[in-house]
N, C-alpha and C positions, 0 to 999 in steps of 0.2 A: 414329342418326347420319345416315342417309341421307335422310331426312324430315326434318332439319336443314337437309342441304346445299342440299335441292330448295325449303324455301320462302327460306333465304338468297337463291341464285339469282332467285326470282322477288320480294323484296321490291328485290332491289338492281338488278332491272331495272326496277322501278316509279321506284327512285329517280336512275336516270340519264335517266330521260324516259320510256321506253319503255310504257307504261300500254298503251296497246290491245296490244300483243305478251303482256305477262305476264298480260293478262284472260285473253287466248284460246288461247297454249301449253299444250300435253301438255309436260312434262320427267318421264322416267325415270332414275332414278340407281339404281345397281346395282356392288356390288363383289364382291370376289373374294378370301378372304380365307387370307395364308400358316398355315397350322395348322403348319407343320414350326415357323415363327418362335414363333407363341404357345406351343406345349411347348417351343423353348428349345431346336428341335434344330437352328436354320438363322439364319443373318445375316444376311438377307435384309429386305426391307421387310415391315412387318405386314400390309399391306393391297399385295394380287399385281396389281391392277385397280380402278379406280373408271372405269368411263362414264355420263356425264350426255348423253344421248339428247332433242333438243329437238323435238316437232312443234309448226310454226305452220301458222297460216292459208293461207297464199297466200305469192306469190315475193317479194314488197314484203317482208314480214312476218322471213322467209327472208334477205335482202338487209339488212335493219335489226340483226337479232340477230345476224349475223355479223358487221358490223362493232365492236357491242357488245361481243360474247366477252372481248377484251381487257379491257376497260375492266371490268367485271363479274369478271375474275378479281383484277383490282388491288385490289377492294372488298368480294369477298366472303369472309364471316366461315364461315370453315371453310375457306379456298384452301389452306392450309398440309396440309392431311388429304390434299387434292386432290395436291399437290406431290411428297407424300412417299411414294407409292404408286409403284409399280416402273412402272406405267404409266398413265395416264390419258388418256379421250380424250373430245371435248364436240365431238356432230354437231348439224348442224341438217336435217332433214326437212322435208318439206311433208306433210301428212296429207293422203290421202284423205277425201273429205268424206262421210259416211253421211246415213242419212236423221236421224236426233237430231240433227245440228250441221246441217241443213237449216232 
Protein backbone atom coordinates (compact mmCIF):
# COMPACT_ATOMS: atom_id res chain seq x y z
CA UNK A 1 0.00 0.00 0.00
CA UNK A 2 2.72 2.36 0.67
CA UNK A 3 4.89 1.43 -2.41
CA UNK A 4 1.62 2.20 -4.13
CA UNK A 5 1.20 5.49 -2.76
CA UNK A 6 5.05 6.59 -3.30
CA UNK A 7 5.25 5.48 -7.05
CA UNK A 8 1.53 7.18 -7.59
CA UNK A 9 3.10 10.22 -6.18
CA UNK A 10 5.94 10.16 -8.40
CA UNK A 11 4.28 9.05 -11.69
CA UNK A 12 1.71 12.04 -11.16
CA UNK A 13 4.50 14.22 -10.63
CA UNK A 14 6.14 13.24 -14.02
CA UNK A 15 2.69 13.83 -15.37
CA UNK A 16 2.00 17.45 -14.20
CA UNK A 17 5.53 18.55 -15.74
CA UNK A 18 7.75 18.03 -13.16
CA UNK A 19 10.27 15.12 -14.87
CA UNK A 20 13.59 16.44 -13.46
CA UNK A 21 12.02 16.61 -9.57
CA UNK A 22 10.54 12.91 -9.80
CA UNK A 23 14.08 11.67 -11.43
CA UNK A 24 15.94 12.93 -8.63
CA UNK A 25 13.46 12.89 -5.16
CA UNK A 26 13.97 10.50 -2.30
CA UNK A 27 9.92 10.13 -1.14
CA UNK A 28 9.30 8.14 2.17
CA UNK A 29 5.81 7.14 3.07
CA UNK A 30 5.35 5.57 6.30
CA UNK A 31 2.01 4.84 8.35
CA UNK A 32 0.88 4.07 11.63
CA UNK A 33 -1.56 1.82 11.87
CA UNK A 34 -4.92 1.68 14.68
CA UNK A 35 -4.71 -2.09 15.89
CA UNK A 36 -7.49 -1.13 18.71
CA UNK A 37 -9.77 -0.22 15.16
CA UNK A 38 -8.68 -3.52 13.12
CA UNK A 39 -9.70 -5.90 16.29
CA UNK A 40 -12.87 -3.97 16.36
CA UNK A 41 -12.30 -2.45 19.63
CA UNK A 42 -12.06 1.53 18.65
CA UNK A 43 -13.92 3.91 16.07
CA UNK A 44 -11.41 5.49 15.27
CA UNK A 45 -9.66 5.70 11.61
CA UNK A 46 -7.80 2.51 10.36
CA UNK A 47 -4.73 4.06 9.56
CA UNK A 48 -3.48 6.52 12.97
CA UNK A 49 -0.65 8.41 10.51
CA UNK A 50 0.39 8.40 6.86
CA UNK A 51 3.55 10.83 6.15
CA UNK A 52 4.96 11.11 2.72
CA UNK A 53 8.56 12.60 3.50
CA UNK A 54 9.98 14.28 0.01
CA UNK A 55 13.88 14.96 -0.43
CA UNK A 56 14.97 16.96 -3.44
CA UNK A 57 17.95 18.25 -4.96
CA UNK A 58 18.35 21.81 -4.19
CA UNK A 59 15.99 24.78 -3.17
CA UNK A 60 14.69 25.38 -6.93
CA UNK A 61 13.66 21.77 -6.79
CA UNK A 62 12.23 22.31 -3.07
CA UNK A 63 10.37 25.62 -4.30
CA UNK A 64 8.68 23.63 -7.47
CA UNK A 65 7.22 20.50 -5.56
CA UNK A 66 5.63 22.61 -3.06
CA UNK A 67 3.89 24.55 -5.19
CA UNK A 68 2.80 21.03 -6.85
CA UNK A 69 1.63 19.41 -3.41
CA UNK A 70 -1.72 20.60 -4.27
CA UNK A 71 -2.25 19.89 -7.59
CA UNK A 72 -0.56 16.18 -7.16
CA UNK A 73 -2.96 15.51 -4.28
CA UNK A 74 -6.09 16.35 -6.59
CA UNK A 75 -4.60 13.45 -8.91
CA UNK A 76 -3.24 11.10 -7.12
CA UNK A 77 -4.76 7.55 -7.15
CA UNK A 78 -4.65 6.48 -3.49
CA UNK A 79 -5.36 10.51 -1.90
CA UNK A 80 -8.57 9.19 -0.50
CA UNK A 81 -6.14 6.48 1.80
CA UNK A 82 -4.22 9.74 2.37
CA UNK A 83 -7.63 11.62 3.49
CA UNK A 84 -8.98 9.28 5.65
CA UNK A 85 -6.09 8.73 8.15
CA UNK A 86 -6.59 10.56 11.51
CA UNK A 87 -3.63 12.47 10.36
CA UNK A 88 -1.34 13.00 7.47
CA UNK A 89 1.41 15.07 6.66
CA UNK A 90 3.59 15.65 3.14
CA UNK A 91 7.06 17.58 3.94
CA UNK A 92 9.48 18.67 1.53
CA UNK A 93 13.39 18.55 2.49
CA UNK A 94 16.43 19.44 0.74
CA UNK A 95 18.90 16.37 1.06
CA UNK A 96 22.27 16.66 1.90
CA UNK A 97 24.39 15.58 -0.86
CA UNK A 98 26.91 12.58 -0.14
CA UNK A 99 29.64 11.38 -2.10
CA UNK A 100 27.13 8.74 -4.34
CA UNK A 101 24.78 11.63 -5.60
CA UNK A 102 28.35 13.51 -6.27
Amino acid sequence: MLAGLAAASLVVLRLLGEVAIAESAMLTVSAGLNVDRVMGTDDGAVIDVIRLDWHVANAEHAVRLRAALPHLARRRPGQALIDAASVSTEAVSIRELTTADE
